[in-house]
TORGUVEX-605551 format. One line per field, with one value per residue (C-alpha): residue number from 0; x, y, z; residue in one letter. Coordinates in steps of 0.25 Angstrom, whole numbers, plus 5000, padded with zeros to 4 digits. Example, Ala and Ser with C-alpha at 12.3 -4.5 7.8 and 13.67 -1.06 7.14 Angstrom:
REM TORGUVEX-605551
timi 0	1
east 5049	5055
north 4982	4996
up 5031	5029
torti A	S
END
This chain:
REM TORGUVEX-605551
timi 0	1	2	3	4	5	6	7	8	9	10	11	12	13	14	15	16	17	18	19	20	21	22	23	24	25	26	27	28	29	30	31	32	33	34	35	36	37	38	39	40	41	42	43	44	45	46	47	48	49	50	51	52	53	54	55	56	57	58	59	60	61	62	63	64	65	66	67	68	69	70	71	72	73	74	75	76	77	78	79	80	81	82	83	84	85	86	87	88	89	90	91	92	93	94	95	96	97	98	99	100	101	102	103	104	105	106	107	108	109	110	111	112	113	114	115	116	117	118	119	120	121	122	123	124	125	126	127	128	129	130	131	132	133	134	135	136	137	138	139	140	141	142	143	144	145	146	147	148	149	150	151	152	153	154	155	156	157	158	159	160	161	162	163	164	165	166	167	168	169	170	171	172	173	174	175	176	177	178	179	180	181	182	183	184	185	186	187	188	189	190	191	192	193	194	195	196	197	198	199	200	201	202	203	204	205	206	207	208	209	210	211	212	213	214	215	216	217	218	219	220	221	222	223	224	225	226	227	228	229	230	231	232	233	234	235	236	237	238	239	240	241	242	243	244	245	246	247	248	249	250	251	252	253	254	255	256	257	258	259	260	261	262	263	264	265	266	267	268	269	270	271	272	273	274	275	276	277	278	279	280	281	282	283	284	285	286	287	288	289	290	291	292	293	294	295	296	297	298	299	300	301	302	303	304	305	306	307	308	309	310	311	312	313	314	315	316	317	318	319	320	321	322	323	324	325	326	327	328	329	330	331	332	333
east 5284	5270	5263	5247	5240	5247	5240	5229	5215	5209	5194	5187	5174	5163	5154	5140	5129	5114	5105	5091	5079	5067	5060	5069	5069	5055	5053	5062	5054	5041	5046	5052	5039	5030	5040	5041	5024	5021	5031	5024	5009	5015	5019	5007	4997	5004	5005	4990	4986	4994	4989	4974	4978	4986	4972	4968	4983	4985	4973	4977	4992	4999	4986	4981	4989	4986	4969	4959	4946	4943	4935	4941	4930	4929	4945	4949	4953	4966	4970	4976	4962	4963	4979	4977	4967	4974	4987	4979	4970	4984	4991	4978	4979	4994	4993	4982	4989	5003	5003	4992	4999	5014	5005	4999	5011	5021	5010	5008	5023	5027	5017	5006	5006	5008	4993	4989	4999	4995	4980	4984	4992	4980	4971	4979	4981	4968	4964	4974	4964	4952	4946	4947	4932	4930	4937	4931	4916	4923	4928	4915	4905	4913	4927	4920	4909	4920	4932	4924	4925	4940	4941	4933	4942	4954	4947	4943	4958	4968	4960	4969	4979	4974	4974	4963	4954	4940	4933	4919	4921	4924	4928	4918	4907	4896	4890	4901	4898	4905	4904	4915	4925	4919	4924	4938	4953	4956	4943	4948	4964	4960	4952	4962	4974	4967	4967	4981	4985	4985	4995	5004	5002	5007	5019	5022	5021	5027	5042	5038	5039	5053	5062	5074	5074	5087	5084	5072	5079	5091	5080	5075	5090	5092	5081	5071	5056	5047	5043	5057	5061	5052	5054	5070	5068	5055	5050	5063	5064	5050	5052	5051	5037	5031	5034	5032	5016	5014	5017	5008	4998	5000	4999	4987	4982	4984	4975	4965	4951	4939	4939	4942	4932	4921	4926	4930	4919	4926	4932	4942	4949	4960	4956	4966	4958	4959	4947	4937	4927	4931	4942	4947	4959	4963	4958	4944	4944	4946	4936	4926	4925	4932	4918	4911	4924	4925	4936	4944	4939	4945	4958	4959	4956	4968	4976	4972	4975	4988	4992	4988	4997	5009	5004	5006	5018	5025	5021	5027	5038	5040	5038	5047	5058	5056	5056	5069	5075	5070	5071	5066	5076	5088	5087	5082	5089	5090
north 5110	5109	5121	5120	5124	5111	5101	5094	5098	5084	5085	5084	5077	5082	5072	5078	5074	5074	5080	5078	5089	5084	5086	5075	5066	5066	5065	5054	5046	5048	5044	5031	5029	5031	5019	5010	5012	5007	4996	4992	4993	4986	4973	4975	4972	4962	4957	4957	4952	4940	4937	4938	4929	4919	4910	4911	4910	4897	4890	4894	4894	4897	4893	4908	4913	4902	4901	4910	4908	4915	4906	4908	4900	4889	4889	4890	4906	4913	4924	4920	4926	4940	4941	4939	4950	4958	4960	4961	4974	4980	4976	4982	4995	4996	4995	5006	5014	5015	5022	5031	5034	5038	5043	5054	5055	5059	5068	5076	5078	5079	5084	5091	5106	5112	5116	5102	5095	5101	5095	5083	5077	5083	5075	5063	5064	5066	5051	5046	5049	5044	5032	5018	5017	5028	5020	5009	5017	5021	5010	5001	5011	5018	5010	4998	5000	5007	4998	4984	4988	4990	4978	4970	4976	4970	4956	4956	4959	4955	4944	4934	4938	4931	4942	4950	4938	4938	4925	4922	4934	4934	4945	4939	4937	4950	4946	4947	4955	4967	4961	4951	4962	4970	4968	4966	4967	4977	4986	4984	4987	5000	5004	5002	5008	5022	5020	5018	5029	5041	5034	5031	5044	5051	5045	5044	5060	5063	5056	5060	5076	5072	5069	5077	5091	5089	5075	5079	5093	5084	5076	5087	5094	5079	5081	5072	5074	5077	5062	5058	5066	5057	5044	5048	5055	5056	5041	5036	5044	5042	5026	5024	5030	5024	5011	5015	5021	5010	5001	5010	5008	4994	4993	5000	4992	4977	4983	4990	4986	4996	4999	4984	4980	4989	4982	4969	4956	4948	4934	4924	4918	4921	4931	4935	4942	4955	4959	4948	4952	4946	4949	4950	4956	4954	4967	4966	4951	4957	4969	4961	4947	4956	4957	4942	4935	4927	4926	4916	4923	4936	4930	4926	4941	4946	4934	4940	4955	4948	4945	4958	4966	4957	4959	4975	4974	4966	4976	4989	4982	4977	4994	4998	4987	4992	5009	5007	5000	5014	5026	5039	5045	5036	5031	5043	5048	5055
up 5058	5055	5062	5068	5056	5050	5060	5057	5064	5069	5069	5083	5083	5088	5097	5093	5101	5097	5108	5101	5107	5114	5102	5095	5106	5107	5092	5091	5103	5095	5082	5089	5098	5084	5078	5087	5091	5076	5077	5089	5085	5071	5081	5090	5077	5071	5084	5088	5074	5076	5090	5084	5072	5079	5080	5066	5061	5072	5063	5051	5050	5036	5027	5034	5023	5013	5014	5004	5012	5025	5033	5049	5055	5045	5047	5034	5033	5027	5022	5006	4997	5006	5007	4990	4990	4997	4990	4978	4981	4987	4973	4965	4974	4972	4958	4957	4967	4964	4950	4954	4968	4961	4948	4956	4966	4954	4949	4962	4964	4952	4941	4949	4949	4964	4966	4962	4971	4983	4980	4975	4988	4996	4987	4989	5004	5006	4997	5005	5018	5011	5020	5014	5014	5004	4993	4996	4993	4981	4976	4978	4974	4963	4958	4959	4947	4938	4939	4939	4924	4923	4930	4919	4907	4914	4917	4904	4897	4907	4913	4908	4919	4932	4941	4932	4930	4935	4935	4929	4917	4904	4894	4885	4896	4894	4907	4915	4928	4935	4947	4945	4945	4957	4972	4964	4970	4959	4962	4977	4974	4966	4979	4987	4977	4978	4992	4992	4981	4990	5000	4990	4980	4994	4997	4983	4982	4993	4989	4974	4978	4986	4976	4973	4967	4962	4955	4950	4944	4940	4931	4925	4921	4914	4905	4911	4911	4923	4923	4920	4932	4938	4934	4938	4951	4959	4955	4960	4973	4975	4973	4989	4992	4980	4987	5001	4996	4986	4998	5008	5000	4999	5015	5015	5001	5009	5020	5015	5020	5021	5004	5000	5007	5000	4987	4989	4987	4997	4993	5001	4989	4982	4972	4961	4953	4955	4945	4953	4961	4976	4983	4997	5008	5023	5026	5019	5026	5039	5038	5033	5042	5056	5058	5060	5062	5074	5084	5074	5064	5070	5071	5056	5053	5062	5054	5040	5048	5050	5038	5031	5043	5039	5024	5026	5036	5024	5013	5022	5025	5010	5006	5016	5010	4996	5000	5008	4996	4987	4996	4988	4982	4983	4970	4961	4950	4937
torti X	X	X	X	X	X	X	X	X	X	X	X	X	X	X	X	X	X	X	X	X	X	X	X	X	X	X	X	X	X	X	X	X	X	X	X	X	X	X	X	X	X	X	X	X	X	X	X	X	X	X	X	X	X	X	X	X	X	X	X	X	X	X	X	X	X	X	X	X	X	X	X	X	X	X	X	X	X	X	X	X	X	X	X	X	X	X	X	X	X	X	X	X	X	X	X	X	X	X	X	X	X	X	X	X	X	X	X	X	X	X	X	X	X	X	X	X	X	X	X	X	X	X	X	X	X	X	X	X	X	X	X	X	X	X	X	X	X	X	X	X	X	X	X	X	X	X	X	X	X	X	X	X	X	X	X	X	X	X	X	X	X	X	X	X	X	X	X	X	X	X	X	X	X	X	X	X	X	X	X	X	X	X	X	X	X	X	X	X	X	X	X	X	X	X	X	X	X	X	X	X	X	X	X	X	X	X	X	X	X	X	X	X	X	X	X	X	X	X	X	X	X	X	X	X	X	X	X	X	X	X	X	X	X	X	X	X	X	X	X	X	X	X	X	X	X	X	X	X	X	X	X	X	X	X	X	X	X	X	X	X	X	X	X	X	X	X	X	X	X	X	X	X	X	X	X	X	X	X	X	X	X	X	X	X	X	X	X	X	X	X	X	X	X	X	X	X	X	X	X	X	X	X	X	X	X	X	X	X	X	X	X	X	X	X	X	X	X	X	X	X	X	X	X	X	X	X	X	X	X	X	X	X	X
END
């Protein structure tokens, strides 16, 4: 006869019951309001630049997107040489900017003694808050005159590849000027790269320090090296931040405006040559006719805005495809 030690005790559950604080609650509401206010303001803008372009657009239709000169009151007027221009000052910048960005990111977090460290992510923060117009002073009065010269030595030995061609010069012509690589998208996409370094290098340094202790100690008891710990462990669980500033940058890259301005020699063609003296972007294109454009002509500008708002829309929500797919830390090992 079993006694009532020997019954089984059935476990009784518990209906637990969350009663958030004021202070969560009003938390929680602020964190929703913030959301849905950017998600609103998002619509609202792509909303109002399509309304403005809707005339221009009308005319146009899908040549808009197919058209090199930019001619709103002649009629003929698209957006295909400064769309070209465009993505390639954000490709030179990206270029320029991610090895220099995860070069001094890896350096600070990993390398740099702790009296250093502190100094350098002051320094870098405080880059990352110089105005745009700055760089641009730079670039045109200093770069400018140095790297004219670098851009000739690769026109001159890689010029066989289209895309560092430069028209009109020869390798054996003496009289050949500086000023056919001057005004150039490589001078501009440098400008615009060490514009961009700062934003990245932060982000960067900031999932770089984050990686685990006991990873990185777990490297090190293997036998690996400092930089093997870090080609194993901190590079891997840093992968989603390197995206994530490379393609910040790139956002801010596509719509930089004030600098490439300062640099650029304006042309509406479709100019491949990065090396070339002439080149163009939507944002340069709107700062620089905003002012004497006429009411059509204002209408093709928000057109051109249009499409560099849908350009950057595209670009965030490609980083964001790519980080959630490689989310620091789930895929480091030793």
């Amino acid at each position: 006869m079993a006694g009532p030690l020997t019954q089984p005790i059935v476990p009784v559950r518990r209906a637990l019951k969350a009663r958030p604080s004021r202070s969560d609650l009003a938390f929680r509401s602020i964190a929703y309001a913030g959301g849905w206010i950017v998600l609103v303001i998002m619509v609202l803008v792509g909303s109002f630049l399509a309304f403005r372009a809707g005339t221009a657009l009308h005319r146009r239709g899908w040549a808009f997107l197919t058209t090199a000169t930019w001619n709103p009151d002649g009629g003929a007027f698209g957006i295909a040489a400064v769309m070209v221009g465009t993505l390639l000052i954000a490709c030179v910048a990206i270029v320029v900017a991610l090895p220099l960005a995860t070069g001094a990111a890896l350096y600070i977090s990993e390398y740099s003694p702790g009296w250093l460290r502190r100094t350098l992510i002051t320094v870098i923060d405080l880059m990352a808050a110089v105005p745009s117009v700055v760089y641009g002073l730079w670039g045109f009065f200093l770069l400018q005159n140095k790297v004219v010269y670098l851009s000739r030595w690769i026109s001159n030995w890689f010029g066989w590849f289209p895309l560092f061609k430069v028209d009109g010069t020869s390798h054996s012509d003496p009289l050949t000027t500086m000023t056919s690589y001057t005004s150039s998208t490589f001078i501009a996409g440098i400008v615009v790269g060490l514009m961009v370094t700062p934003i990245a290098c932060s982000i960067m340094r900031e999932a770089f320090s984050q990686a685990p202790a006991g990873e990185r100690e777990g490297a090190f008891a293997l036998g690996a090296t400092r930089w093997g710990m870090v080609r194993s462990v901190v590079l891997p669980f840093g992968r989603g931040a390197m995206v994530g500033g490379v393609m910040l940058g790139l956002g801010r890259a596509l719509g930089e405006t004030i600098a490439v301005v300062m640099i650029i020699s304006p042309v509406y063609q479709i100019q491949t040559h990065i090396l070339q003296n002439g080149t163009s972007s939507i944002a340069s294109l709107i700062a620089l006719n905003w002012g004497e454009a006429s009411p059509f002509g204002i209408s093709a500008l928000m057109a051109a805005g249009l499409s560099l708002f849908a350009l950057t829309l595209l670009v965030n929500f490609a980083a964001s495809w790519v980080v959630a797919r490689s989310r620091s830390g789930a895929v480091s090992e030793v």
